[in-house]
C-alpha positions as CSV (number, residue, x, y, z in Angstrom):
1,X,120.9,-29.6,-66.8
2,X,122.3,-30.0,-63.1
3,X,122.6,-33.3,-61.9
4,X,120.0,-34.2,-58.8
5,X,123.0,-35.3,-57.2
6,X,124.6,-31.8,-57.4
7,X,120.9,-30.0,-56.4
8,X,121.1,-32.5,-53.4
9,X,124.8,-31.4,-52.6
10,X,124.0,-27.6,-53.3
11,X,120.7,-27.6,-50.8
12,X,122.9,-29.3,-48.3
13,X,125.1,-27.0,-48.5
14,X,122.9,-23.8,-48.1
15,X,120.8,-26.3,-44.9
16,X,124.1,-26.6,-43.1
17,X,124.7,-22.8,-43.5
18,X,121.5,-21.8,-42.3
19,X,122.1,-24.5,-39.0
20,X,125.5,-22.8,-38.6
21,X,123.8,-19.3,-38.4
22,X,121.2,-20.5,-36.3
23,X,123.6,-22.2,-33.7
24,X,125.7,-19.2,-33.6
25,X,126.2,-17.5,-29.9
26,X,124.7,-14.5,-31.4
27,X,121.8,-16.2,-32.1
28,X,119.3,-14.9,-29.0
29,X,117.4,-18.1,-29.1
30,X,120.3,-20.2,-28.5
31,X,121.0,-18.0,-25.4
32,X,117.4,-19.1,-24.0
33,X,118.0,-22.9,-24.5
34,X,121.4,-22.2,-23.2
35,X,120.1,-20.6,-20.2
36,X,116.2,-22.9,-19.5
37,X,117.9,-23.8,-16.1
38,X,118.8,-20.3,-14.4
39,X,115.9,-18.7,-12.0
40,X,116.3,-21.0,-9.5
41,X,116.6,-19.5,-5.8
42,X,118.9,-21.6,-4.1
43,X,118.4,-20.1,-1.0
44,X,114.9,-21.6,-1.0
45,X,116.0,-25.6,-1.8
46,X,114.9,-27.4,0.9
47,X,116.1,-31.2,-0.6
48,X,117.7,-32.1,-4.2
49,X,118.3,-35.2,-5.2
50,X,120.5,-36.8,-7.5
51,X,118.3,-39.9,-8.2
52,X,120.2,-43.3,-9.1
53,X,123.8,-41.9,-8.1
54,X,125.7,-42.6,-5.4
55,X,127.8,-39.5,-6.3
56,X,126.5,-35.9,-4.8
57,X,126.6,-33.2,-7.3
58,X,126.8,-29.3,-7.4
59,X,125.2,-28.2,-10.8
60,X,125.8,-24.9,-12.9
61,X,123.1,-23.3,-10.6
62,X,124.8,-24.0,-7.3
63,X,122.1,-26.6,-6.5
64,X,123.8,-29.5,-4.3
65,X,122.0,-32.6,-4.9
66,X,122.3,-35.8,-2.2
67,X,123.4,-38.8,-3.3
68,X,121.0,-41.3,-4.0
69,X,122.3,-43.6,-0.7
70,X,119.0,-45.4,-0.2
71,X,118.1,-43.4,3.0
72,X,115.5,-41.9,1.0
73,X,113.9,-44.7,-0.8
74,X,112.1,-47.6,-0.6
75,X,112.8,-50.3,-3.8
76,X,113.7,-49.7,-7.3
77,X,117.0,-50.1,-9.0
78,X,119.6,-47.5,-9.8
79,X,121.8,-46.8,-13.6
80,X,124.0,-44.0,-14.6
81,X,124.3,-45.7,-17.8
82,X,123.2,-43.0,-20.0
83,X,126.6,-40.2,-19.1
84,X,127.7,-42.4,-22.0
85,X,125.5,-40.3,-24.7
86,X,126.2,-37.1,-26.2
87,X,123.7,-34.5,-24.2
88,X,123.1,-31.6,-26.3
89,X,121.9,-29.1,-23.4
90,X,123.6,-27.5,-21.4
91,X,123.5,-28.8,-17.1
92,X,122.8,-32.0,-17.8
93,X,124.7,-34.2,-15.1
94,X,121.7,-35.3,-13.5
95,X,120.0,-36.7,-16.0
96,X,122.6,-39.3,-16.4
97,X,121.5,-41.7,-14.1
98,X,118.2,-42.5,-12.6
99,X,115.9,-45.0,-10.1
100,X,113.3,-47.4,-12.0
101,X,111.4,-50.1,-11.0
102,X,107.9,-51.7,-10.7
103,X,107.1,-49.9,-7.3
104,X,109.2,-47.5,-5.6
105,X,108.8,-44.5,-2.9
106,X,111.0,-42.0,-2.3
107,X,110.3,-39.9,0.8
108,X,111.4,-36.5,1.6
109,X,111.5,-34.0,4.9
110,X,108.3,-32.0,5.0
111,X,106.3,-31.0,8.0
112,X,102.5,-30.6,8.5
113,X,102.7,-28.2,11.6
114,X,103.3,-25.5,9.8
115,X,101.2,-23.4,6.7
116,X,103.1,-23.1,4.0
117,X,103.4,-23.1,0.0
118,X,106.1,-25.8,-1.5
119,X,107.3,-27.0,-5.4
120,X,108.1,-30.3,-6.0
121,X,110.4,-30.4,-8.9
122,X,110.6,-33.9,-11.0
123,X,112.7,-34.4,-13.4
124,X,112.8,-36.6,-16.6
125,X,114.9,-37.3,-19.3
126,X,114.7,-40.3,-22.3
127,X,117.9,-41.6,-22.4
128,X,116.7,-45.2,-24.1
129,X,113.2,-44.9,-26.0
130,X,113.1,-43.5,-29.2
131,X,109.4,-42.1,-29.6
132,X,106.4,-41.4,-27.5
133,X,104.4,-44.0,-25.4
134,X,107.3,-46.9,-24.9
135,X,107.2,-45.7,-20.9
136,X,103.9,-44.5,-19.5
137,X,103.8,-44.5,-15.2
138,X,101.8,-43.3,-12.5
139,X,102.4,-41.3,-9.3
140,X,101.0,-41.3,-6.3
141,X,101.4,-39.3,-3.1
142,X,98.9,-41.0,0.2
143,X,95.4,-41.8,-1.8
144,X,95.9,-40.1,-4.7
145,X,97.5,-40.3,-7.9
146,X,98.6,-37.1,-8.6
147,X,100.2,-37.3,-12.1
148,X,98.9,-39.7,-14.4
149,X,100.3,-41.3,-17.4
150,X,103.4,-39.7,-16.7
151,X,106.1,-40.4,-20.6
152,X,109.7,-39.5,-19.8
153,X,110.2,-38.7,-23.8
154,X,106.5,-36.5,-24.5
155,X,107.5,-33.9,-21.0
156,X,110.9,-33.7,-22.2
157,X,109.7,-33.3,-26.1
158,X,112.3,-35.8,-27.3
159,X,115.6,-38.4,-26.8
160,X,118.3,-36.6,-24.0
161,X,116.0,-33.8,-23.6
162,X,115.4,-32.2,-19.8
163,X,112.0,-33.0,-19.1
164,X,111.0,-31.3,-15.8
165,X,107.5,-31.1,-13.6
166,X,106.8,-28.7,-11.2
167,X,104.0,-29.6,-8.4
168,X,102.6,-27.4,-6.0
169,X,102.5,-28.3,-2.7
170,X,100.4,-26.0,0.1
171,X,99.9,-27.2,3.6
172,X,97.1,-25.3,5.7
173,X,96.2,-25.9,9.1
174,X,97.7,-29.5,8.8
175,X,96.2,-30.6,5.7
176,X,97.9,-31.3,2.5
177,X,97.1,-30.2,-1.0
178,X,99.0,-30.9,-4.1
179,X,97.8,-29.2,-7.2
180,X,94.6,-28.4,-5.6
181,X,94.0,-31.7,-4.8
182,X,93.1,-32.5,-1.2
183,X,95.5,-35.4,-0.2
184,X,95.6,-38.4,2.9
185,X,98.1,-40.2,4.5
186,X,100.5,-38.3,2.1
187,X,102.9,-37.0,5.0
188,X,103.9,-40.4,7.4
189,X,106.6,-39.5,10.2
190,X,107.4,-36.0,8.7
191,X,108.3,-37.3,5.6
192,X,106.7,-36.6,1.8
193,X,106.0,-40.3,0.4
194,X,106.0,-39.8,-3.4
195,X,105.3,-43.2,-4.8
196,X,106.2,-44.0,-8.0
197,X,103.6,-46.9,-10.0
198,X,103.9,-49.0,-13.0
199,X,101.6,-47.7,-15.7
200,X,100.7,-49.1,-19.1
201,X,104.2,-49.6,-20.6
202,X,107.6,-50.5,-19.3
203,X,108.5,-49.2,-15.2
204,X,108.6,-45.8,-13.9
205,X,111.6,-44.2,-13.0
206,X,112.6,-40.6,-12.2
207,X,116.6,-38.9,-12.5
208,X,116.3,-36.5,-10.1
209,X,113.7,-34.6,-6.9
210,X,114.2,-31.2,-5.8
211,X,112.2,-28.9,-3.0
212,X,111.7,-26.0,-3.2
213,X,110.0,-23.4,-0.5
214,X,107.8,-20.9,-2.4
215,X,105.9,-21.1,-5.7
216,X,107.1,-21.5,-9.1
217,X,109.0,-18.4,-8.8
218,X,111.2,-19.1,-7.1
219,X,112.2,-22.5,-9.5
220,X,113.3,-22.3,-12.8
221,X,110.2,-22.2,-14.3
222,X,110.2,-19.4,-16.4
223,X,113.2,-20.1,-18.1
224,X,112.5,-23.6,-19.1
225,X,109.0,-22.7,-20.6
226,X,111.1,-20.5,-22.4
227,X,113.8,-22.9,-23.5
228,X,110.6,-25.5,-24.7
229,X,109.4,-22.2,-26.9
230,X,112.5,-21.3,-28.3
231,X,113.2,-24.9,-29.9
232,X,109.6,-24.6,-31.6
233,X,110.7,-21.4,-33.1
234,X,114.3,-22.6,-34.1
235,X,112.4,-26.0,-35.7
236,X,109.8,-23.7,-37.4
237,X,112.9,-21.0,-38.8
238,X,114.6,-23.9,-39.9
239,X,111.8,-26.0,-42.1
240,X,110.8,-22.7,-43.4
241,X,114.5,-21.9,-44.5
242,X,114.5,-25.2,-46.1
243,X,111.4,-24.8,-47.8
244,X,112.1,-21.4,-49.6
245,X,115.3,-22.7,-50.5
246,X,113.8,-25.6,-52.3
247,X,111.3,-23.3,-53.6
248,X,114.0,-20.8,-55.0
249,X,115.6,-24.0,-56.4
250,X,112.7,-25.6,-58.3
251,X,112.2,-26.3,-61.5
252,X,109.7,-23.4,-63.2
253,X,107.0,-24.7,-66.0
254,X,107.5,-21.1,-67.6
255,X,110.1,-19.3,-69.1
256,X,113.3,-18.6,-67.3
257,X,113.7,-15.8,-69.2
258,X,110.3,-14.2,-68.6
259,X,111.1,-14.5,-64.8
260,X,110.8,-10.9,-63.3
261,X,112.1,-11.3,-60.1
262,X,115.9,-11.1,-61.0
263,X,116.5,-14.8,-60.3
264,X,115.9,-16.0,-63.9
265,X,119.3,-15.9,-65.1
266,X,120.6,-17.7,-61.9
267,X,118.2,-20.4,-62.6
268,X,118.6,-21.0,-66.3
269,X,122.1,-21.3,-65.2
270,X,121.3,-24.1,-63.3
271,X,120.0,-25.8,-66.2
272,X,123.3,-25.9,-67.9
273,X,125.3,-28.8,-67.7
274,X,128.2,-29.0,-64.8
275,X,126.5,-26.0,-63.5
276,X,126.9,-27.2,-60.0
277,X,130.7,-28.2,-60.6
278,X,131.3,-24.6,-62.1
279,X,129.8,-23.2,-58.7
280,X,131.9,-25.5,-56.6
281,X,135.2,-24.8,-58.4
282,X,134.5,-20.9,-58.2
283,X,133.7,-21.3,-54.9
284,X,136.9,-23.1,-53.9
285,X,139.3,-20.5,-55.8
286,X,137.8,-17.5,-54.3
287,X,138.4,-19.4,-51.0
288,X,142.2,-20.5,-51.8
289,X,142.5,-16.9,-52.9
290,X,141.8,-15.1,-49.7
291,X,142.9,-18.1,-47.4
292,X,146.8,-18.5,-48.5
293,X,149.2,-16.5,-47.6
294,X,150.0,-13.7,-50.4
295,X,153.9,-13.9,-51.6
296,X,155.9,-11.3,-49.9
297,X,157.0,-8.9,-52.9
């Protein structure tokens, strides 16, 4: 019979070519990961921020973020400490550092004399922590906390991951509302205090702030739902792949013979013994046949 050490080798195989095929350019769903930050008007950023950096930063969306001089913020520490790991997305430089702390506020240019709609853009990443709940934070803007239990690794869905929120901000007839709630004291001196809290695990921190004038769309939005959707779908492809090929690999209780499917031979062949180092060795001649040069006649 084959060896479980040559079944192991042979479903390897087959996993890494359905990865390869999957994480081909052609592969439409790799374009949307590819792509979750496009959408973004520029035109309409009012402030970007590249938290914990004392570098400014043009990204792949033309987006110019700040430094992070201190000008903007009240406490907290600053790191860039994590540019050292491999990021698998694509526009990832500001995620690389970040501001953490017990207590910190950053505050940001925003008047309440004039009506208007506004995004606040947050954004995470998990560049540490390995699993859900190891940081949990509050924030608060004026009296109100107005995202709670905020985990860097759940919003971005894993380890080096973008995690971004998107709050909407409307101010009518000099009154302040995020996310429908009616906030006090939230704009001091024509400035946006967003206060960042220690929660029930570890300190808050955030890697980058950005502005926007407008609704959602006129942020990239859109795009990153659609990024967040399109890994599901390549994590669902990929465990069903595996699952049919250890299905079509699996030892029957009946007769091979009686199969009627036309994969009956193929698997009584994989009973035989050396049948996986048969496969290998006709796979590697039919490779050294078409890959070396032919002799010039």
């Amino acid at each position: 019979k084959m060896s479980k050490l040559g079944f192991v080798a042979l479903l390897a195989l087959l996993g890494a070519l359905v990865g390869a095929a999957m994480d081909s350019e052609d592969n439409p769903k790799l374009k949307r990961i590819n792509e979750w930050f496009e959408g973004i008007d520029k035109q309409k950023v009012l402030f970007a921020l590249n938290a914990g950096s004392d570098k400014e930063y043009t990204d792949d969306a033309g987006i110019k973020y700040a430094a992070d001089s201190g000008s903007f913020v009240d406490g907290g520490q600053t790191t860039s400490g994590c540019g050292m790991n491999h990021w698998p997305f694509e526009n990832m430089f500001v995620y690389h550092s970040e501001r953490w702390g017990e207590q910190f506020t950053y505050k940001m240019p925003l008047s309440l004399k004039k009506d208007g709609q506004f995004t606040l853009i947050l954004k995470f990443s998990e560049c540490y922590f390995w699993e859900p709940g190891m940081k949990v934070f509050d924030i608060k803007v004026g009296d109100k906390k107005v995202l709670k239990n905020v985990d860097p690794f759940t919003v971005a869905g894993g380890k080096l991951t973008p995690g971004d929120m998107f709050l909407d901000i409307k101010i009518t007839g000099g009154k302040l509302t995020i996310d429908g709630q009616s906030i006090k004291n939230g704009v001091v001196d024509g400035k946006l205090e967003l206060q960042f809290a220690k929660g029930r695990a570890d300190n808050p921190k955030v890697n980058a702030l950005l502005l926007v004038e407008g609704g959602v769309e006129n942020t990239h939005k859109a795009n990153y739902d659609d990024m967040k959707q399109a890994l599901v779908e390549v994590q669902e492809e990929r465990a069903e792949a595996r699952a049919k090929a250890e299905q079509f690999f699996a030892e029957d209780a009946y007769d091979y013979e009686e199969r009627v499917d036309g994969r009956g031979p193929f698997n009584k062949f994989l009973q035989m013994d050396y049948a996986f180092e048969v496969t290998v060795t006709l796979i590697l001649i039919g490779f050294f046949k078409v890959a070396l040069p032919k002799s010039k006649k």
